[in-house]
C-alpha positions in Angstrom: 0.0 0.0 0.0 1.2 3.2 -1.1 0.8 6.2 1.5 -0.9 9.7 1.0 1.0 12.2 -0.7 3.9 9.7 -1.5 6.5 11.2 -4.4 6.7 8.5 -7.2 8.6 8.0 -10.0 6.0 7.9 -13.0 7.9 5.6 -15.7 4.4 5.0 -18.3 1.0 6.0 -19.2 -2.2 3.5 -21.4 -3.3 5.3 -24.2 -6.3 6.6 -22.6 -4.1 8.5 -20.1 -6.2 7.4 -17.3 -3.7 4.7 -16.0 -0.1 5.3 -14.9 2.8 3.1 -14.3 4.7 3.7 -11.3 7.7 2.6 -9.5 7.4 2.6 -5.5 9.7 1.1 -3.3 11.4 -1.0 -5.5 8.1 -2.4 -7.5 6.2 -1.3 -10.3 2.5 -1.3 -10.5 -0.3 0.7 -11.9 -2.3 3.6 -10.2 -5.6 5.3 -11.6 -5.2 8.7 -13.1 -7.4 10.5 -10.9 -5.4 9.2 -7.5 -2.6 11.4 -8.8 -0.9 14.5 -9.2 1.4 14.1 -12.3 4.5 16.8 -12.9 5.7 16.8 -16.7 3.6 13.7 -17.8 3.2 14.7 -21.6 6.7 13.0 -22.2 5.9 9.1 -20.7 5.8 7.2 -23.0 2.4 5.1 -23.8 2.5 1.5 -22.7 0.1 -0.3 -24.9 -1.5 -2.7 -22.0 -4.6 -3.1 -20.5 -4.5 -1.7 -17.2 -5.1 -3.7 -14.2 -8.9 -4.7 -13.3 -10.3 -3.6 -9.8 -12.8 -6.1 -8.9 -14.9 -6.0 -5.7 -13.4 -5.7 -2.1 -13.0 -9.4 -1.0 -14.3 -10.0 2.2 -11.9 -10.8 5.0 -11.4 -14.0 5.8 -13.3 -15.7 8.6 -11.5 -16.4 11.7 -10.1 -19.9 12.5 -12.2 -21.9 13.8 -12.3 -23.1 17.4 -10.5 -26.5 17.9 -13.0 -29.0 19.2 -11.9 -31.8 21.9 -11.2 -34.8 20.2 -12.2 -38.6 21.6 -9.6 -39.3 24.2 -8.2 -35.1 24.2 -7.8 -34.4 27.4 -9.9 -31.0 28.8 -9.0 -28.6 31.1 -11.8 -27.1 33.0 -12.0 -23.2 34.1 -13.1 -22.9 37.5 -13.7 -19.8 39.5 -14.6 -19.4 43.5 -17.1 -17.2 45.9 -18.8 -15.5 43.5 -20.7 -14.0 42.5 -18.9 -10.2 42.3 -19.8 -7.1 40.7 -16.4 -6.1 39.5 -14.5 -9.3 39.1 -16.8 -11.8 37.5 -17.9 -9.5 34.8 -14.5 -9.3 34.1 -13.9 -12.8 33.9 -17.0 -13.2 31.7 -15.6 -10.7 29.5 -11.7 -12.6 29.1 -13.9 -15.7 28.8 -15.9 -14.5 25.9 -12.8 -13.1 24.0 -11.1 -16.5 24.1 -14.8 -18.4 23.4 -14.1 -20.5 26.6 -16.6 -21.6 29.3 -16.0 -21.9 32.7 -17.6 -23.3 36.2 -18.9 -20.8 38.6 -18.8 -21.6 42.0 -21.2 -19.3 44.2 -21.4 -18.4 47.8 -25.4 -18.5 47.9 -25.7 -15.2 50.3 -23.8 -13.4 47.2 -26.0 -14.3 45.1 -29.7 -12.5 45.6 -27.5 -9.8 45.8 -25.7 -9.6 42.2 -27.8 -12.1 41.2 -27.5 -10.4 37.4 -24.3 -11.3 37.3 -25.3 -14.7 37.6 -27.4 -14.4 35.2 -25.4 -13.1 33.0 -23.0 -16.1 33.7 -25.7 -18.4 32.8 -26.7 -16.6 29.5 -23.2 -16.8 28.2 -23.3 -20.7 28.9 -21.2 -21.1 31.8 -21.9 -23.6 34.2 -22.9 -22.4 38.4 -21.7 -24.4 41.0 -22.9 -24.8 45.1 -20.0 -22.8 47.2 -21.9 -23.4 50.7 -24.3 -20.2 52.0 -21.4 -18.2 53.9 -18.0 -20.4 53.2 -17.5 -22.1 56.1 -15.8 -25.4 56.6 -17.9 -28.7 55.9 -15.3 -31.0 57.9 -17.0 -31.6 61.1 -20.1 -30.1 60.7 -23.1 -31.6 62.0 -26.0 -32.7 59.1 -28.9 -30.4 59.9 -26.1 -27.3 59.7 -24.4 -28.8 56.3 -28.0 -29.5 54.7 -28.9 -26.2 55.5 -25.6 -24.5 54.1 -26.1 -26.5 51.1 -29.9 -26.1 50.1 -30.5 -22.4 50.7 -27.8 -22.0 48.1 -29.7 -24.6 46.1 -32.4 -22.6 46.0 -31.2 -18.9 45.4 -29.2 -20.7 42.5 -32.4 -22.3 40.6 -34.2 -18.9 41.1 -31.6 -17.4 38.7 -31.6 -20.1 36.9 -28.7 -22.5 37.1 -29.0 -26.3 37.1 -31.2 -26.5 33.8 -29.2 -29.5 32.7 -29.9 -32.9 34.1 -26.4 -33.6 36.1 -25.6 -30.3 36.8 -25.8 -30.1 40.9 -22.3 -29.9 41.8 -20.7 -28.6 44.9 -17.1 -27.4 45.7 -16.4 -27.4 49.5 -14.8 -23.9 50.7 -11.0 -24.4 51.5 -11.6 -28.0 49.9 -12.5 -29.5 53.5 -14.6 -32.1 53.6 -14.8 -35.4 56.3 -16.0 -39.1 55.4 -20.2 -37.7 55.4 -19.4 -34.9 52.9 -19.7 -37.0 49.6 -22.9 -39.2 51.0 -24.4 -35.9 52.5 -24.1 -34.4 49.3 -25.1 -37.3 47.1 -28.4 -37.2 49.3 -29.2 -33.7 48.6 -28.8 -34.4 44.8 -25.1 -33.0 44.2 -21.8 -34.3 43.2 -17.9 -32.8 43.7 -16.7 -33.9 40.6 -16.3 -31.1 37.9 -19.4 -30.4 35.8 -19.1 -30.9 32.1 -20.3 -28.1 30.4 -20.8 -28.2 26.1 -19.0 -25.6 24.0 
C-alpha cells in the first residue's frame, strides 16, 4: 500500500491516459489517473496494455475456527470461586468470551440475591454455576442439619436465577476444599456431586 502524498517515479501512461505506471519502493505497479498528481507527464511514453482490473473488495477472511476436543483429548476445565462479584466476574465473563471459553462458577449462595445479574449473565453466556456453601464455612465436622442447610438455601437462590437446567448439573465445591467421610454421602443425598461439571461448547 502506497501512503498519501507519497512522491513516485511515474515511468508509463495506457493510451487513454487514465492509467499510470509507477515505481514505489522498488516495485512497479499501476495507479488510476485521478489518485494522482502528475508533474511533466506529456513525455511518458504510452504502454500499450490493458490496465489492471479492480474487482470487488473481497471480504476478510473468517477467523479460525475453534478447535474442538477430540475422543480421548484431554480438557481442562476453568473454575472460578465465591462468587458472584460485581467487578471481578464480569471481568472474567468478558476474558472468557474473547477466548470463546466456558467456565464453572462456583457461588457463595448469600452473594447471590445480591448480584444475582451477574449470575445471570453467567448463565446466559453458557457457563456452568456451582454450590459454594451459604457463607463459606468449613464442611469437615459439621453436623447434618447445619451442612443441609448451608447446602440447600444455596440450592435454592441458585435455581431462582436459573442454574442447574441440565440434568447432572448439581455440583458442589467445599470452601477451602475441607470435607470429612459424610461430605460425599451428604451431598449425594441432597442431589449434588464434587466432581467437575461438564459443560458443552
Amino acid at each position: 500500500m502506497m501512503p498519501a502524498n507519497a512522491q513516485v517515479q511515474v515511468t508509463a501512461r495506457n493510451p487513454a491516459g487514465d492509467w499510470y505506471q509507477i515505481v514505489f519502493n522498488g516495485e512497479t505497479g499501476w495507479v488510476f489517473g485521478r489518485l494522482v498528481n502528475l508533474i511533466c507527464a506529456e513525455d511518458l511514453p504510452v504502454v500499450d496494455v490493458p490496465p489492471p482490473t479492480t474487482g470487488p473488495a473481497q471480504p476478510p477472511a473468517p477467523p479460525p475456527a475453534q478447535p474442538q476436543p477430540l475422543a480421548g483429548d484431554k480438557v481442562l476445565y476453568f473454575t472460578f470461586d465465591d462468587g458472584p462479584n460485581s467487578v471481578w466476574t464480569p471481568q472474567m465473563l468478558d476474558i472468557l468470551a474473547r477466548y470463546n471459553a466456558r467456565g464453572v462458577f462456583f457461588q457463595i449462595g448469600q452473594q447471590v440475591p445480591v448480584f444475582q445479574d451477574v449470575s445471570r449473565q453467567a448463565i446466559a453466556q453458557g457457563h456452568a454455576i456451582g454450590n459454594h456453601t451459604w457463607d463459606h464455612p468449613s464442611l469437615a465436622g459439621m453436623d447434618e442439619a447445619t451442612f443441609n442447610d448451608q447446602i440447600m438455601r444455596t440450592d435454592q437462590v441458585l435455581a431462582e436465577v436459573g442454574a442447574f437446567q441440565n440434568a447432572g448439573q448439581k455440583c458442589m465445591r467445599p470452601p477451602y476444599g475441607a470435607t470429612d467421610g459424610n461430605t460425599r454421602a451428604r451431598l449425594e443425598a441432597l442431589g449434588y456431586t464434587i466432581d467437575v461439571i461438564k459443560i458443552s461448547r
